[in-house]
C-alpha positions as CSV (number, residue, x, y, z in Angstrom):
1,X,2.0,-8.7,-20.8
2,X,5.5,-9.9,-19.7
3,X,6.5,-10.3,-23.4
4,X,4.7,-7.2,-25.0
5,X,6.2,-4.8,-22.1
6,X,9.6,-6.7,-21.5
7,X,10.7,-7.8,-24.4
8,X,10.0,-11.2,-22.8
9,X,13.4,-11.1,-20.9
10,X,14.0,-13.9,-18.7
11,X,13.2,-14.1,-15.4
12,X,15.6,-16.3,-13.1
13,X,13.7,-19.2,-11.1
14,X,12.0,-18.7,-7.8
15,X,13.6,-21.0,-5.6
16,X,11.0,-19.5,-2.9
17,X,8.4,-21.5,-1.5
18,X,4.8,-20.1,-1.7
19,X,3.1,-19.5,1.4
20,X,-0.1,-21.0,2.1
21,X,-2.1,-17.8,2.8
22,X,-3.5,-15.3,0.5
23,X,-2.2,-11.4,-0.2
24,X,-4.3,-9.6,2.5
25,X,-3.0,-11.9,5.4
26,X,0.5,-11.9,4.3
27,X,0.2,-7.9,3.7
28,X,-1.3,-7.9,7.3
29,X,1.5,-10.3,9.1
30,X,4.3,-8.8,7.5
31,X,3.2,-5.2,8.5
32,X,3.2,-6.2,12.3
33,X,6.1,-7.8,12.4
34,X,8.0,-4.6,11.0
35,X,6.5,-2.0,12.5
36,X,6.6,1.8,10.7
37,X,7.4,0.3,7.3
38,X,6.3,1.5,4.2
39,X,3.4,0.1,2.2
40,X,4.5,0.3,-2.0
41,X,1.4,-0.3,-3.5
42,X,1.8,-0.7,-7.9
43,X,-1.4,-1.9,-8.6
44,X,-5.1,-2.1,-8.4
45,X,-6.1,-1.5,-4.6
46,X,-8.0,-4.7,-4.0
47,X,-5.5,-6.5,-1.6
48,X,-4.8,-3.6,0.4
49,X,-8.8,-2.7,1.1
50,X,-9.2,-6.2,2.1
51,X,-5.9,-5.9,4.2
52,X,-7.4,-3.2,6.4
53,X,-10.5,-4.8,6.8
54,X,-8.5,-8.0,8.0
55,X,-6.4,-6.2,10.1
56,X,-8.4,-3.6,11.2
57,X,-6.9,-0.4,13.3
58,X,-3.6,-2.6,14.3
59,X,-2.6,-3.0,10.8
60,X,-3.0,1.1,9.7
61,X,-1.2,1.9,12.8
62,X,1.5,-0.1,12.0
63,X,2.0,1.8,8.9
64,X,4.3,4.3,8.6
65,X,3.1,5.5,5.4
66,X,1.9,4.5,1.8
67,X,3.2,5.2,-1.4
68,X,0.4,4.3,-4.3
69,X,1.1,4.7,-7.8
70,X,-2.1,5.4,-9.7
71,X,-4.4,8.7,-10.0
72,X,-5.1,11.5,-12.3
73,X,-5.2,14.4,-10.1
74,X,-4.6,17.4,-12.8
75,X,-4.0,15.3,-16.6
76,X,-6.8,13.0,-18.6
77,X,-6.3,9.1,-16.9
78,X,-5.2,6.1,-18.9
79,X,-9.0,4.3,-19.3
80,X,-10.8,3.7,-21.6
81,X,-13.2,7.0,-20.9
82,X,-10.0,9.0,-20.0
83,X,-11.6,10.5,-16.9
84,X,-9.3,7.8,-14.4
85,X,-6.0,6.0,-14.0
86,X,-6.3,2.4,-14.2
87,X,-5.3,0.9,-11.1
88,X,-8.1,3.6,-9.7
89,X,-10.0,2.8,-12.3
90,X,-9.9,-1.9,-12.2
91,X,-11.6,-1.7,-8.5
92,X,-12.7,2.1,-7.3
93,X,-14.8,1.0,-4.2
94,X,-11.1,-0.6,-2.9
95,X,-8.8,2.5,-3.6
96,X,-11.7,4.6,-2.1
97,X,-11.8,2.3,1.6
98,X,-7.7,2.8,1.1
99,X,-7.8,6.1,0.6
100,X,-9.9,7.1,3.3
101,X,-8.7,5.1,6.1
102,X,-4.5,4.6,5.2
103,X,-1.5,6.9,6.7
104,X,1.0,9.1,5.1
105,X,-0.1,8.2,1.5
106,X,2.1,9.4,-1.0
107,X,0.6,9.4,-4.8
108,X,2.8,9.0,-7.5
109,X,-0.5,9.8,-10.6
110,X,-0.3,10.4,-14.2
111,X,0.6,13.6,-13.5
112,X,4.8,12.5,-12.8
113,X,4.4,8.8,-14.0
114,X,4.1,9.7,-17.9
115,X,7.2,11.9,-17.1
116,X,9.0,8.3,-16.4
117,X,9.6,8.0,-20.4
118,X,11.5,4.6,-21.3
119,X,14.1,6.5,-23.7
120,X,15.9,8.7,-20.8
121,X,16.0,5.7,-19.0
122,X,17.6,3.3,-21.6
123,X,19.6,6.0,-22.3
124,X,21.1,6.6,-18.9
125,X,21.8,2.5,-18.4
126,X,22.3,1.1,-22.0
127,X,26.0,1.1,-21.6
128,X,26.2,-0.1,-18.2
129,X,27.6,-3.7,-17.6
130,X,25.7,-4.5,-14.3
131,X,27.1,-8.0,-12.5
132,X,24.5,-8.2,-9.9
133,X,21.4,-10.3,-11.0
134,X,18.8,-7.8,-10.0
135,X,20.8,-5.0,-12.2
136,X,20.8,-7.0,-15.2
137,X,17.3,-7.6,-15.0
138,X,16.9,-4.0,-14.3
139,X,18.4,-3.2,-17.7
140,X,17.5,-6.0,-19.8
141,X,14.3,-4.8,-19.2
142,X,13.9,-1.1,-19.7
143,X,16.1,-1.9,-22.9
144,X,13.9,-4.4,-24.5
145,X,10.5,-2.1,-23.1
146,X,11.9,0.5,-25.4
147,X,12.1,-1.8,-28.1
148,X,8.6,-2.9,-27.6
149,X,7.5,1.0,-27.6
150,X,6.5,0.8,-24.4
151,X,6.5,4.5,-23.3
152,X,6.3,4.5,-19.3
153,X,8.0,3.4,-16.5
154,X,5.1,3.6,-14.2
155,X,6.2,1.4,-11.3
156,X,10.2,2.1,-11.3
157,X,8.7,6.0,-11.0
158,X,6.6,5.3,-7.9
159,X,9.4,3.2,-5.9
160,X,11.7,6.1,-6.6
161,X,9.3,8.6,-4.9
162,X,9.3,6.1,-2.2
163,X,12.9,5.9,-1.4
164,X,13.7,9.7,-2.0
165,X,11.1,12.1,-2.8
166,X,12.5,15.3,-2.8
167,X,15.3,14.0,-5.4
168,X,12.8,13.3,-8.2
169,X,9.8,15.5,-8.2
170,X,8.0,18.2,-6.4
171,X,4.6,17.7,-4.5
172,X,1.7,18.9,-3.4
173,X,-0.8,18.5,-0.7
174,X,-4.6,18.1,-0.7
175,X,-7.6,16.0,0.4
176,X,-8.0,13.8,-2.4
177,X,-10.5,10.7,-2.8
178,X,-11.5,8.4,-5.1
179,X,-15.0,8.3,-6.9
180,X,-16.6,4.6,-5.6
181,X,-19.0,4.1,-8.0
182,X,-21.2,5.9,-10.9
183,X,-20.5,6.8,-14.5
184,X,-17.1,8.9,-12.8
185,X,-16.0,6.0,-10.9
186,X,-12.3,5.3,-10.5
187,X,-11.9,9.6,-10.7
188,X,-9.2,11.0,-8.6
189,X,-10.7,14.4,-7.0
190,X,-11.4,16.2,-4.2
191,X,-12.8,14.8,-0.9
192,X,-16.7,15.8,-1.2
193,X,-19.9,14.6,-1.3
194,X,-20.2,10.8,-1.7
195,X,-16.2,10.9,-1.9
196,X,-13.9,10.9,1.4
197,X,-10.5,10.5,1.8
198,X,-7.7,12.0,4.0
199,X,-4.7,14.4,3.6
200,X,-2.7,13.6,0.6
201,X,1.0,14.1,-0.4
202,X,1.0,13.4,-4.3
203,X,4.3,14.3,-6.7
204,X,3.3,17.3,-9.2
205,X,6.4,16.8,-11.3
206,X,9.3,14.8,-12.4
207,X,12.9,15.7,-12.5
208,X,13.5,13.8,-15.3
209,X,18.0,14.1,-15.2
210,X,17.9,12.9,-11.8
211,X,15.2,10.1,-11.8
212,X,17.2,9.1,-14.8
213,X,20.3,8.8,-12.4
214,X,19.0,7.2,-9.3
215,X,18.0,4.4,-12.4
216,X,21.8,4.4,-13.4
217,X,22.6,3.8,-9.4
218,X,19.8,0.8,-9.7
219,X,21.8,-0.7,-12.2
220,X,24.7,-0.5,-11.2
221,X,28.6,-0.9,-12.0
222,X,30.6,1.2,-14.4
223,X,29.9,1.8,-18.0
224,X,31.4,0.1,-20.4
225,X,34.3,1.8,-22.3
C-alpha cells in the first residue's frame, strides 16, 4: 500500500519507543490526560468502539469532539457493492457504537473527500522547496501519489476540516447512523429503525483553491524560482 499510493517514498526512522499497551488503552489514557481534545479518526472504527467501552462515560466526556473521515451520506461509497465507504464499510457494528455514543462528530464522507483530487494538490506544492522534515515528506508524497494515479487525498482532506472547517467546505447537520449489520451494512443514513446515532456535523463540499492552499502552508517555505 505504502508503495502503490506513495510512490514508496521514504519514511525517516522511528526513534520512538513502542508502548506496551494496545490502541484502545493508549486512545483512552491520552484522552484524560488532555482534556477537550479532538479525536481524528482516518480509519476503520474498531479502536475507537473498543475505546469507549474501555473507558466508558469518562473517556466521551473528555472529548471535545470527533472528526471521522469515512461515510457516503449523498454519493455511491467506495465498496465493493457501492452502497458504503470503506472504513464504514471494514467493521459497521464499531462505527455504529461510535456513532451513537461520541461528541461533536464531524464527518468528512465521500461526498467532500473525492473533491481532495491529488492533481490541485501537486500542483499547488510541486515547486515548493520545504526544509522541515515533515514538509518534505508532505510533498514527496502527494507528488509520487500522483504519479501512481492515485486520485484522492482522503486523510490530508479530513485533518484539514479538523483544524479549520469553515475555510474548506460547507456543512450540514443531521442525525446520521451507520447500518450494523445486514445486506446494507456499513450504509451511512439516517438514524431509524435498527440504526441510532446522534446529531451530526458532516462537510457537504469542498473549496477546492483554498484546501489546495492550506496544503501549500503544510508544506511549507517559498517556491522555488
Amino acid at each position: 500500500y505504502q508503495r502503490r499510493v506513495h510512490g514508496g517514498v521514504p519514511l525517516p526512522e522511528n526513534t520512538t519507543a513502542p508502548v506496551t499497551y494496545d490502541a484502545p488503552r493508549f486512545i483512552v489514557d491520552t484522552a484524560l490526560q488532555h482534556p477537550g481534545a479532538t479525536l481524528l479518526c482516518l480509519g476503520p472504527l474498531t479502536n475507537i468502539a473498543r475505546a469507549v467501552r474501555l473507558g466508558g462515560p469518562e473517556f466521551v466526556r473528555s472529548l471535545h469532539s470527533v472528526v471521522m473521515m469515512g461515510g457516503a451520506v449523498h454519493v455511491p461509497g467506495n465498496n465493493p457493492s457501492k452502497l458504503a465507504e470503506w472504513n464504514m464499510y471494514a467493521d459497521p457494528p464499531s462505527a455504529s457504537a461510535a456513532f451513537a455514543t461520541l461528541p461533536g462528530v464531524l464527518l468528512a464522507p465521500l461526498d467532500v473527500t473525492r473533491y481532495s483530487y491529488y492533481s490541485a494538490a501537486a500542483q499547488a506544492i510541486r515547486k515548493l522547496r520545504p526544509t522541515a522534515p515533515a514538509g518534505r515528506i508532505l510533498k514527496d508524497a502527494i507528488v509520487a501519489g500522483l504519479r501512481s494515479n492515485y486520485t484522492y487525498l482522503y486523510d490530508p482532506c479530513a485533518a484539514l476540516l479538523m483544524v479549520c472547517m469553515p475555510c474548506v467546505a460547507s456543512q450540514s447537520t443531521a442525525s446520521l447512523c451507520v447500518v450494523p449489520k445486514g445486506p446494507k451494512a456499513g450504509v451511512t443514513r439516517a438514524s431509524g429503525s435498527g440504526c441510532l446515532g446522534t446529531v451530526t456535523m458532516y462537510a457537504t463540499g469542498l473549496e477546492v483553491e483554498n484546501y489546495a492552499a492550506l496544503l501549500k502552508a503544510a508544506v511549507g517555505d517559498k517556491a522555488s524560482q
